[in-house]
MDTraj code that builds the backbone (N, CA, C; nanometers):
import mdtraj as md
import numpy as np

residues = "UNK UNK UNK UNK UNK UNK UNK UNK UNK UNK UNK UNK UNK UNK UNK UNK UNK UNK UNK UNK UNK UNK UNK UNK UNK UNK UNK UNK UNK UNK UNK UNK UNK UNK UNK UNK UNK UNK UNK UNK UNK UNK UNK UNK UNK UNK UNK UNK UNK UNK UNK UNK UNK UNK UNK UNK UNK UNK UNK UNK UNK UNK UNK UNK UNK UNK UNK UNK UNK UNK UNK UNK UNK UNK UNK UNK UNK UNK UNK UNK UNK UNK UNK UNK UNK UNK UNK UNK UNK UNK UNK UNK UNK UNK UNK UNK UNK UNK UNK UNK".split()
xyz = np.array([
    [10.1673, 11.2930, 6.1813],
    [10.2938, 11.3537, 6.1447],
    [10.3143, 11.3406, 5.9942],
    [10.3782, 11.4140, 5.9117],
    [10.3865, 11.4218, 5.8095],
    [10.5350, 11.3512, 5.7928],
    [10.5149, 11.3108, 5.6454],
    [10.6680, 11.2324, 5.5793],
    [10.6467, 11.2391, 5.4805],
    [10.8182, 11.2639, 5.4133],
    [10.8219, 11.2311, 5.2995],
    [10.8164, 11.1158, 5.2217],
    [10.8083, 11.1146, 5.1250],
    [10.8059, 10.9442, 5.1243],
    [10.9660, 10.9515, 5.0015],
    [11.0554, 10.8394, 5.0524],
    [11.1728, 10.8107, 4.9553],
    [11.1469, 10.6695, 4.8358],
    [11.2142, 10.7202, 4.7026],
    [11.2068, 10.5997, 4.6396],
    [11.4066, 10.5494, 4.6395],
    [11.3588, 10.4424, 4.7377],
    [11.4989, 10.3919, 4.7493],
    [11.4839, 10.1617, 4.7044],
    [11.6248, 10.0967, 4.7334],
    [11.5536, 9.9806, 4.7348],
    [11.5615, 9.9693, 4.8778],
    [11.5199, 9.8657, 4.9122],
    [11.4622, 9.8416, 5.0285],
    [11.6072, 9.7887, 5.1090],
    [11.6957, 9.6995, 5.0967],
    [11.8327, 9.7422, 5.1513],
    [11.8806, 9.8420, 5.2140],
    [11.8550, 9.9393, 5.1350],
    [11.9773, 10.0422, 5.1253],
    [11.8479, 10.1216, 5.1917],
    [11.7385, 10.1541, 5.2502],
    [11.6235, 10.2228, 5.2693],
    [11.6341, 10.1479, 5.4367],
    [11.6575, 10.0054, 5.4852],
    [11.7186, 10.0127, 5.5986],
    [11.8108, 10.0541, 5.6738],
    [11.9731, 9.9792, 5.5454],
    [12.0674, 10.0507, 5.5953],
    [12.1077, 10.1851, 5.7083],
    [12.0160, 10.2858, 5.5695],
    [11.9910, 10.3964, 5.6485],
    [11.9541, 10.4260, 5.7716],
    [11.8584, 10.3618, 5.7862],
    [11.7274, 10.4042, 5.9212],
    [11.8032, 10.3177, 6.0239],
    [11.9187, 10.2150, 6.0094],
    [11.9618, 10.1344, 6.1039],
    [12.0401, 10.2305, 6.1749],
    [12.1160, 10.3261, 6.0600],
    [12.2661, 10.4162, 6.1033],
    [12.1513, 10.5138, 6.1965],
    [12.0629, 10.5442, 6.1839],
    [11.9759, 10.6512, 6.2716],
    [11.9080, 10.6338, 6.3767],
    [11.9427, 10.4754, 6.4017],
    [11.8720, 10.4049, 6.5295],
    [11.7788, 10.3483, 6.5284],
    [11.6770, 10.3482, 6.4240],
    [11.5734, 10.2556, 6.3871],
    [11.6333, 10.0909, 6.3951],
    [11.6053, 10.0186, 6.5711],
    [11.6802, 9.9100, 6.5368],
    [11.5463, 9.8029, 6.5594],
    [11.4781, 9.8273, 6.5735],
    [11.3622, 9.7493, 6.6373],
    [11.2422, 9.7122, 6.5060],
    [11.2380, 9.5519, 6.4941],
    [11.1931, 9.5252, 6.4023],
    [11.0450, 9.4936, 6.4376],
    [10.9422, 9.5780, 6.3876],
    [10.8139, 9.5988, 6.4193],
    [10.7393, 9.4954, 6.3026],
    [10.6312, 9.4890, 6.3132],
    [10.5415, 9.4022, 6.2553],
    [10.3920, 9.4197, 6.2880],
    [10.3014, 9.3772, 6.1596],
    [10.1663, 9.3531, 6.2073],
    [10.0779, 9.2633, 6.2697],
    [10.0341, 9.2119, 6.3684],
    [9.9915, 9.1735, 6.4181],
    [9.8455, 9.1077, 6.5328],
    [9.7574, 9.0706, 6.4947],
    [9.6216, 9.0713, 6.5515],
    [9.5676, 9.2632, 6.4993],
    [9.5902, 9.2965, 6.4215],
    [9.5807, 9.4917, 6.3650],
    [9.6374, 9.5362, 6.4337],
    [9.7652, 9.5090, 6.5098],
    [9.8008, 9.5857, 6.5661],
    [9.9453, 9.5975, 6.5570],
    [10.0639, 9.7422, 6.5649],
    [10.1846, 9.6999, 6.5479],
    [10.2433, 9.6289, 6.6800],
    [10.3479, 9.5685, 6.6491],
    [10.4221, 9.5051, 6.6987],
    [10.5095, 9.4266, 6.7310],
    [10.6188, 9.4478, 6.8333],
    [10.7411, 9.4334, 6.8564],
    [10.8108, 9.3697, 6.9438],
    [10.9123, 9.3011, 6.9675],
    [10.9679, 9.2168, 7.1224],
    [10.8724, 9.3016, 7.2164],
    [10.9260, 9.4414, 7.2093],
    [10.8880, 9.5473, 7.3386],
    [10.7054, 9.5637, 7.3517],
    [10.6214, 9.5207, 7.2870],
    [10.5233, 9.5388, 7.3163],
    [10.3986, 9.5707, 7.2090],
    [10.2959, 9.5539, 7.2019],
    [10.2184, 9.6124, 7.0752],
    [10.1431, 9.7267, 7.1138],
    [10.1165, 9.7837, 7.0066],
    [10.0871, 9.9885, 6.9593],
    [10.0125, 9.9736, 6.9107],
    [9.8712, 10.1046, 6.9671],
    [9.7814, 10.1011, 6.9138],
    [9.8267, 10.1899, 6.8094],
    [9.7587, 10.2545, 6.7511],
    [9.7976, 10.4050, 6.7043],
    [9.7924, 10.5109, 6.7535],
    [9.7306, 10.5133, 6.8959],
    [9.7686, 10.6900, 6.9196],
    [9.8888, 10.6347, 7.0244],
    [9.9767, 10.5066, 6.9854],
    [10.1254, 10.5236, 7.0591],
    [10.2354, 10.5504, 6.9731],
    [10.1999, 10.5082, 6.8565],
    [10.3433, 10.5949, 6.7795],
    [10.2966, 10.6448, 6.6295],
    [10.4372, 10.6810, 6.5697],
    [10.3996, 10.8066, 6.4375],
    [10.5341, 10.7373, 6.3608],
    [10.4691, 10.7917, 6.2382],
    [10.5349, 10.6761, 6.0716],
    [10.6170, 10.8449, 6.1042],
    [10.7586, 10.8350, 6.1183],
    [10.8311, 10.9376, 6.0798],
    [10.9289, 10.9235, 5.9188],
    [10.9213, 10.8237, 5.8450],
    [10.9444, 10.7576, 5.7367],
    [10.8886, 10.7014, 5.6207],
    [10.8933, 10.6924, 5.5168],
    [10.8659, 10.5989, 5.3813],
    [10.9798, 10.5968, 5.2967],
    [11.0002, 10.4612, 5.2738],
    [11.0883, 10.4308, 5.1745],
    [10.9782, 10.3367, 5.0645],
    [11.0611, 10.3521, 4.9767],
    [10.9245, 10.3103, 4.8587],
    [10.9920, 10.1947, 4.7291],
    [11.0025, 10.0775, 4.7572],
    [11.0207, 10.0261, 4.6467],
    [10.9594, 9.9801, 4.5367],
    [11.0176, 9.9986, 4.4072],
    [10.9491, 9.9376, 4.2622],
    [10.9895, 9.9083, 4.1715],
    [10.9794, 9.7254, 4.1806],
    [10.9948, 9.6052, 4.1229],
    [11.0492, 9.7009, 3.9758],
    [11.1420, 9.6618, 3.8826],
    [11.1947, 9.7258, 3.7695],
    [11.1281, 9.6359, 3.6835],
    [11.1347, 9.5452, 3.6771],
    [11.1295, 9.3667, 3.5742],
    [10.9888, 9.3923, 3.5713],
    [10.8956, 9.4072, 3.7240],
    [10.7746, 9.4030, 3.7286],
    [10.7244, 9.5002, 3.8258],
    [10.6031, 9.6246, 3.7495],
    [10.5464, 9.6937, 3.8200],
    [10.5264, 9.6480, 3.9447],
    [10.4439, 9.5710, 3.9476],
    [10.3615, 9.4891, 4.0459],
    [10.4432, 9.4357, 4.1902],
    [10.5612, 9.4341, 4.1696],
    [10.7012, 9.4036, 4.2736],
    [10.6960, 9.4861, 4.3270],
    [10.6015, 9.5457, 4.4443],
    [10.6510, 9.6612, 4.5182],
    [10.6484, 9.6576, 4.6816],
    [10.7501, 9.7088, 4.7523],
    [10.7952, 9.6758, 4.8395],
    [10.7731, 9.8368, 4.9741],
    [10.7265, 9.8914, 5.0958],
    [10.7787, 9.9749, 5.1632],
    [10.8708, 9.9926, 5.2744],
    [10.8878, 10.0279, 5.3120],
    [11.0096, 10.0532, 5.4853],
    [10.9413, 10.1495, 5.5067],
    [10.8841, 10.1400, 5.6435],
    [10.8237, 10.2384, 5.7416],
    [10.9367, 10.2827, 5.8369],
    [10.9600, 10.3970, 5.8385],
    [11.0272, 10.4015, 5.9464],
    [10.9364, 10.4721, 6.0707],
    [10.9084, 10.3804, 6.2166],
    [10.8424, 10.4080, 6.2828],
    [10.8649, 10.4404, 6.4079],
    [10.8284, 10.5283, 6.5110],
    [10.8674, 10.5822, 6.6278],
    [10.8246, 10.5705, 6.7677],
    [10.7865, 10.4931, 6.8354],
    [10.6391, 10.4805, 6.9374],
    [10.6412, 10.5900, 7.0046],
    [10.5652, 10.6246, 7.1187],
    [10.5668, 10.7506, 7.2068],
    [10.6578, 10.7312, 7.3228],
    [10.6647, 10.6031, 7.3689],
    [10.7845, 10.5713, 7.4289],
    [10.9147, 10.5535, 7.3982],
    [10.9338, 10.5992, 7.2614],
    [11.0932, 10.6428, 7.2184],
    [11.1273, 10.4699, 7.1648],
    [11.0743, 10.3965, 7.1495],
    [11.0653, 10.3052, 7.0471],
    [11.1160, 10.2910, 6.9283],
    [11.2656, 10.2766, 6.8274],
    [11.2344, 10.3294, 6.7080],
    [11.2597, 10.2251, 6.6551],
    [11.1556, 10.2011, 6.5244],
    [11.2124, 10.0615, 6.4366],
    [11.1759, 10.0781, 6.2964],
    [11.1311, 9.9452, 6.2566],
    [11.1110, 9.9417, 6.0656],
    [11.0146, 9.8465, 6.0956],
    [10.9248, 9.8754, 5.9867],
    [10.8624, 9.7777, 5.9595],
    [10.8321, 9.7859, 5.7907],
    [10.8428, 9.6609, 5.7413],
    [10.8768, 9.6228, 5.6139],
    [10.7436, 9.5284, 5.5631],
    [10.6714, 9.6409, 5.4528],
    [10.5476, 9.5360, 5.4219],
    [10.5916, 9.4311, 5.3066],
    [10.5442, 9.3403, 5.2781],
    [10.6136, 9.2492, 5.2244],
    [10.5906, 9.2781, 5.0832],
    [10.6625, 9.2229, 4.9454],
    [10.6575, 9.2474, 4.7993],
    [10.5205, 9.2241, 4.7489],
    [10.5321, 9.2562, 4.6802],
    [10.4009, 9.2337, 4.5941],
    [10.2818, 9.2992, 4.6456],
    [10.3332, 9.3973, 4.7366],
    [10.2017, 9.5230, 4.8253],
    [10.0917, 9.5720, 4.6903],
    [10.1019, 9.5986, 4.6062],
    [10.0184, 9.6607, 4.5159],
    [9.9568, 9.5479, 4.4527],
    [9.9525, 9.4148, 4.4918],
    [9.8844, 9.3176, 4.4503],
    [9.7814, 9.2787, 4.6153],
    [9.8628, 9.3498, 4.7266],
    [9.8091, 9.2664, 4.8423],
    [9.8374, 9.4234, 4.9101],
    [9.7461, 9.4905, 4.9630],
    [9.7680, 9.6118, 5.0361],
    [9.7123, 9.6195, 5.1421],
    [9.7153, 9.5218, 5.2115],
    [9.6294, 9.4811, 5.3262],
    [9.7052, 9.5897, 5.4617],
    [9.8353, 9.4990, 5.4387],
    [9.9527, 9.5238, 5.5707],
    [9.9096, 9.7278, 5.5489],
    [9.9591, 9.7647, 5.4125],
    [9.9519, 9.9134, 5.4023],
    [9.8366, 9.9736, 5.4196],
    [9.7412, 9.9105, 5.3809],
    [9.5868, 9.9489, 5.4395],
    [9.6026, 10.0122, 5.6090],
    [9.6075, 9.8617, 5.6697],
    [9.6064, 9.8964, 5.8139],
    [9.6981, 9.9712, 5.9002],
    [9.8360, 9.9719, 5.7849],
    [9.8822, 10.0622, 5.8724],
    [9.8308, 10.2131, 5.8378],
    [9.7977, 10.2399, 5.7617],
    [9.7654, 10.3650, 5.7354],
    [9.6445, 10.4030, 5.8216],
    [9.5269, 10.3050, 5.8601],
    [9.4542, 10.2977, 5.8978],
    [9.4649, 10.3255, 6.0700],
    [9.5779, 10.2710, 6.0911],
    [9.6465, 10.2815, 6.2587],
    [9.6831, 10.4019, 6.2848],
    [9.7540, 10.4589, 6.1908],
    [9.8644, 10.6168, 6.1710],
    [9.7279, 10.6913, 6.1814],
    [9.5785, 10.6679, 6.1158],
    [9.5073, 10.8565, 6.1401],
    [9.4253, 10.7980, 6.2599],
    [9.4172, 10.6405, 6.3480],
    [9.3260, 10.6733, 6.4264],
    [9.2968, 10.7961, 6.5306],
])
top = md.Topology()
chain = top.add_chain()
for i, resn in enumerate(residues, 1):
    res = top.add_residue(resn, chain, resSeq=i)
    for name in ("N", "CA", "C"):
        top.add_atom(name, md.element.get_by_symbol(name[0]), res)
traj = md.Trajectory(xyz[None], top)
């Protein structure tokens, strides 16, 4: 699925996605996502979101919000942690999950 990607901060880049029902806080896990409700391979859900943060003080401070959807109507966030453009692991794999 295609997305746009937003440059918002990461607050205000939940906020949002909370008011839209994204309440379910997803995570990575053994490569795989996952949530209270269960873990996703990738052909169970689709990144319908990007929010994009960047550190002002420091390039290198950068932060995303996924907003994510499972096929079972699942909707949550998952938030790779700061300093992603020093450590792009989490964004690696998820990207890596999203075209399997």
């Amino acid at each position: 699925m295609q997305h746009k990607t937003h440059y918002d901060t990461v607050s205000k880049a939940i906020e949002a996605l909370r008011r839209q029902g994204f309440i379910t806080d997803f995570n990575i896990e053994e490569n795989v996502l996952a949530c209270t409700e269960g873990k996703f391979a990738a052909s169970d859900f689709d990144i319908v979101d990007v929010y994009r943060y960047e550190g002002i003080s420091d390039p290198g401070d950068e932060a995303a919000v996924y907003a994510i959807k499972s096929l079972s109507g699942e909707k949550g966030i998952l938030v790779t942690g700061y300093g992603i453009s020093a450590d792009t692991s989490d964004a690696e794999l998820l990207e890596k999950l999203s075209k399997a």
